[in-house]
LOKENU-690394 format. One line per field, with one value per residue (C-alpha): x, y, z. Coordinates in nm, 3 decimals, padded with zeros to 5 digits. Layout:
N
x [X  ...]
y [Y  ...]
z [Z  ...]
//
This chain:
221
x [-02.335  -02.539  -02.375  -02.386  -02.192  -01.954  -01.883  -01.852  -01.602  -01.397  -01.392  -01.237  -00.989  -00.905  -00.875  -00.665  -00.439  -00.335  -00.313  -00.550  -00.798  -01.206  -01.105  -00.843  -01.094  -01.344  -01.180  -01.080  -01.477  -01.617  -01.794  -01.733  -01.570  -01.856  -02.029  -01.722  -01.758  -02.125  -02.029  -01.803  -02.073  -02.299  -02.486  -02.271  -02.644  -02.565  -02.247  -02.356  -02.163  -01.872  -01.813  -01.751  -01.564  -01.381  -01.268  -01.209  -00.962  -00.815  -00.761  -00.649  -00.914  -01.187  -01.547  -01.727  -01.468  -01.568  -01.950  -01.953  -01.872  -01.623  -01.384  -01.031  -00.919  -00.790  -00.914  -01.185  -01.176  -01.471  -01.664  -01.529  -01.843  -01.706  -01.500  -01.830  -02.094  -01.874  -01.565  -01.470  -01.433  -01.392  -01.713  -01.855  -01.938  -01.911  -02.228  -02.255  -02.570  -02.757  -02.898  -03.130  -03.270  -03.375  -03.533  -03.264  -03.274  -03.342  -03.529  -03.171  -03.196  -02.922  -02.784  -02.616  -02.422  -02.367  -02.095  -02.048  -02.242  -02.161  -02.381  -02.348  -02.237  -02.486  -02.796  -02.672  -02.803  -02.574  -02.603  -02.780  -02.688  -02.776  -02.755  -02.809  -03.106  -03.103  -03.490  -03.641  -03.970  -04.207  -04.462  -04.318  -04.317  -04.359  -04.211  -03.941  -03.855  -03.720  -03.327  -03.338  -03.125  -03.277  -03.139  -03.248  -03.200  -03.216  -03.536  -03.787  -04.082  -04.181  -04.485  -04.787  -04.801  -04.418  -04.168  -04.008  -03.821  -04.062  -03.994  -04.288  -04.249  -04.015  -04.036  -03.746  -03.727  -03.995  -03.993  -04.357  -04.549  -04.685  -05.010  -05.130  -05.511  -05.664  -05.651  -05.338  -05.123  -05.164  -04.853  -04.924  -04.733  -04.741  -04.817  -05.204  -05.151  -05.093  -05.334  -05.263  -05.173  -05.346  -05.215  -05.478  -05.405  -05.152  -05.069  -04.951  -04.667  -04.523  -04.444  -04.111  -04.027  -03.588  -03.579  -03.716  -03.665  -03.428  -03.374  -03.433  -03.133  -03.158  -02.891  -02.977  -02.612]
y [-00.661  -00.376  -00.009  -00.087  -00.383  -00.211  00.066  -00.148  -00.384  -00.066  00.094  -00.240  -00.276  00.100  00.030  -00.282  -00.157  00.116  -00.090  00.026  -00.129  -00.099  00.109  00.316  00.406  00.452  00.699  00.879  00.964  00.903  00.596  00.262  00.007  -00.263  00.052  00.022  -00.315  -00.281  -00.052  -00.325  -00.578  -00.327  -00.055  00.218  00.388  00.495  00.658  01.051  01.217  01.437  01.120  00.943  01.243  01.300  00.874  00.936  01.139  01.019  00.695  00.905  00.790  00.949  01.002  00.872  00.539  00.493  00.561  00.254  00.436  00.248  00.557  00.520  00.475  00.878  01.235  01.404  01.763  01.848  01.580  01.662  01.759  01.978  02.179  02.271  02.293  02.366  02.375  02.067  02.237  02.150  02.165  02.015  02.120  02.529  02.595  02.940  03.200  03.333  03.678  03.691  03.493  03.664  03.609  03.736  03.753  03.487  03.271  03.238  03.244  03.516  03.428  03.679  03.499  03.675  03.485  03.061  02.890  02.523  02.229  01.885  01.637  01.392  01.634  01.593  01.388  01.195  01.361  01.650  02.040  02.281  02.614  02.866  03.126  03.485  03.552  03.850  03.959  03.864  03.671  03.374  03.465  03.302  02.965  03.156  03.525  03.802  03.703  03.336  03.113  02.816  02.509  02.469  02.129  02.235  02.045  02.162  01.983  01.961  01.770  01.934  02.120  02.132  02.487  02.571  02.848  02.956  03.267  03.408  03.594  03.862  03.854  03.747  03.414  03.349  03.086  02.971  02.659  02.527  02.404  02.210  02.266  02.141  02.407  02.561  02.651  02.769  02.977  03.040  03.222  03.132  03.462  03.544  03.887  03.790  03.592  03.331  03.401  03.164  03.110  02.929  02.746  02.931  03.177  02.853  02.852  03.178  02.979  02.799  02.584  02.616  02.423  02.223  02.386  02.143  02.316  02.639  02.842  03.155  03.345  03.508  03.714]
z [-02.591  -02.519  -02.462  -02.054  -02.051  -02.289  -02.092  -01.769  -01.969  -02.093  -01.737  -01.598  -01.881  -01.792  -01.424  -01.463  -01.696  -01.498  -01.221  -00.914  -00.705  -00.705  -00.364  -00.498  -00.782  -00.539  -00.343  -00.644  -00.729  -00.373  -00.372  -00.182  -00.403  -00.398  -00.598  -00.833  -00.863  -00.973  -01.230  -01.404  -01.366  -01.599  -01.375  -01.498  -01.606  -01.237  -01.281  -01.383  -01.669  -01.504  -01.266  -01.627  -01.783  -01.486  -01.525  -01.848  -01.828  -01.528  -01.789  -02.056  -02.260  -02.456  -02.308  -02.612  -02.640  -02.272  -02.357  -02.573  -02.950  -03.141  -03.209  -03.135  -02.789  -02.744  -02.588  -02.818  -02.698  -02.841  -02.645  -02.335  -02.137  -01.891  -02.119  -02.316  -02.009  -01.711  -01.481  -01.224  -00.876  -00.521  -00.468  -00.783  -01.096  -01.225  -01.441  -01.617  -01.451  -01.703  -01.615  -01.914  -02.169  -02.477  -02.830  -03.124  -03.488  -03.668  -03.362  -03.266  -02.840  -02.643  -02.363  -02.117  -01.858  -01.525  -01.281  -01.223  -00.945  -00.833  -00.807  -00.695  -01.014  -00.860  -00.968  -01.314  -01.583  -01.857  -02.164  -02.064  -02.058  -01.764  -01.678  -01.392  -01.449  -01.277  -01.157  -01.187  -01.109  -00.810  -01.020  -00.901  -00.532  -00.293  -00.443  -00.651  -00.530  -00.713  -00.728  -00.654  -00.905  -01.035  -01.222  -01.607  -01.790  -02.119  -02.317  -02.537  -02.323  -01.995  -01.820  -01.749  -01.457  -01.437  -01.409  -01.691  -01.921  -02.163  -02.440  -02.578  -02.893  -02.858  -02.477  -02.233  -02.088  -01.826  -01.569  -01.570  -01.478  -01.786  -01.836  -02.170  -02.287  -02.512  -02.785  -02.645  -02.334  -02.031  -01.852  -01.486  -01.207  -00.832  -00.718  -00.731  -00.858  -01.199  -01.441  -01.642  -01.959  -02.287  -02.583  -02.817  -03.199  -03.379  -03.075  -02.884  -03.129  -02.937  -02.641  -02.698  -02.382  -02.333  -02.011  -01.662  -01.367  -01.184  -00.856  -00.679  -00.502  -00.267  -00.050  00.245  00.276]
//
């Protein structure tokens, strides 16, 4: 049985032991309950992570028992995704603003976070960590202005020609798009007053890539 069918058989067992329908389910998460009933057939790669957290403890069950592991069938704090990447809220999910990224001792990366902004659970991934970055800086401009927030999925590679968080050296985190040469990397900003910036061989080990740029956010007011 592979880990899909497993986690669609464990959601029904869930949802029939504690007695509800697909549509009382469904209006619990805000679907339809044909989509419920698709997740118990085996599409529950659809389902996004909090929407599975969020079951799982609505079933009193742990996340990774629900994900398929064979642990016992009870919470696991420490799994619980929301308690170590964000906060459920009315209007979906909290995720921490970073206002700088910086290099520390040891290669170890600081973070500095800054406030909470939400984001809609659907633009989340399973299994994957985000957070809010603080821009600052023009060099970006006129895709990303000075003060915009922008969505990082964590990751240590990105596609050519993508956005991403890059730290070089000693330097605080940059949001660049990254280009890949052959002898190197290429960093380059959207705004035409600043070149971009090579790292060749060994220098191309200065660039350390901390996330994708998922989404861009301004405020007007």
């Amino acid at each position: 049985m592979s880990e899909n069918d497993l986690t669609a058989k464990r959601l029904r067992q869930c949802r029939e032991k504690s007695g509800e329908t697909l549509e009382q389910i469904g209006q619990l998460v805000g679907v339809n309950k044909s989509t419920v009933m698709r997740w118990e057939r085996g599409d529950t790669w659809k389902i996004n992570l909090p929407t599975l957290q969020f079951l799982a403890d609505h079933f009193h069950v742990s996340l990774p028992w629900l994900l398929g592991e064979t642990s016992t069938l009870s919470v696991a704090d420490e799994a619980d995704w929301l308690h170590k990447n964000g906060t459920l809220c009315q209007h979906g999910i909290l995720l921490p603003i970073l206002g700088a990224v910086r290099a520390g001792c040891g290669g170890e990366v600081q973070e500095e976070i800054v406030g909470y902004e939400a984001v809609d659970s659907s633009t989340l991934q399973s299994g994957e960590q985000y957070f809010w970055l603080r821009v600052s800086g023009d060099s970006m401009t006129p895709s990303i202005n000075d003060g915009d927030l922008v969505l990082i999925r964590r990751q240590e590679q990105v596609d050519n020609g993508q956005y991403a968080v890059v730290l070089i050296d000693n330097e605080e985190g940059l949001v660049k798009r990254v280009e890949y040469r052959e002898n190197g990397i290429e960093l380059h900003s959207v705004n035409p007053y600043y070149p971009p910036r090579r790292f060749e061989n060994s220098d191309a080990a200065l660039v350390r890539i901390l996330g994708l740029v998922v989404e861009s956010r301004r405020k007007f007011i």
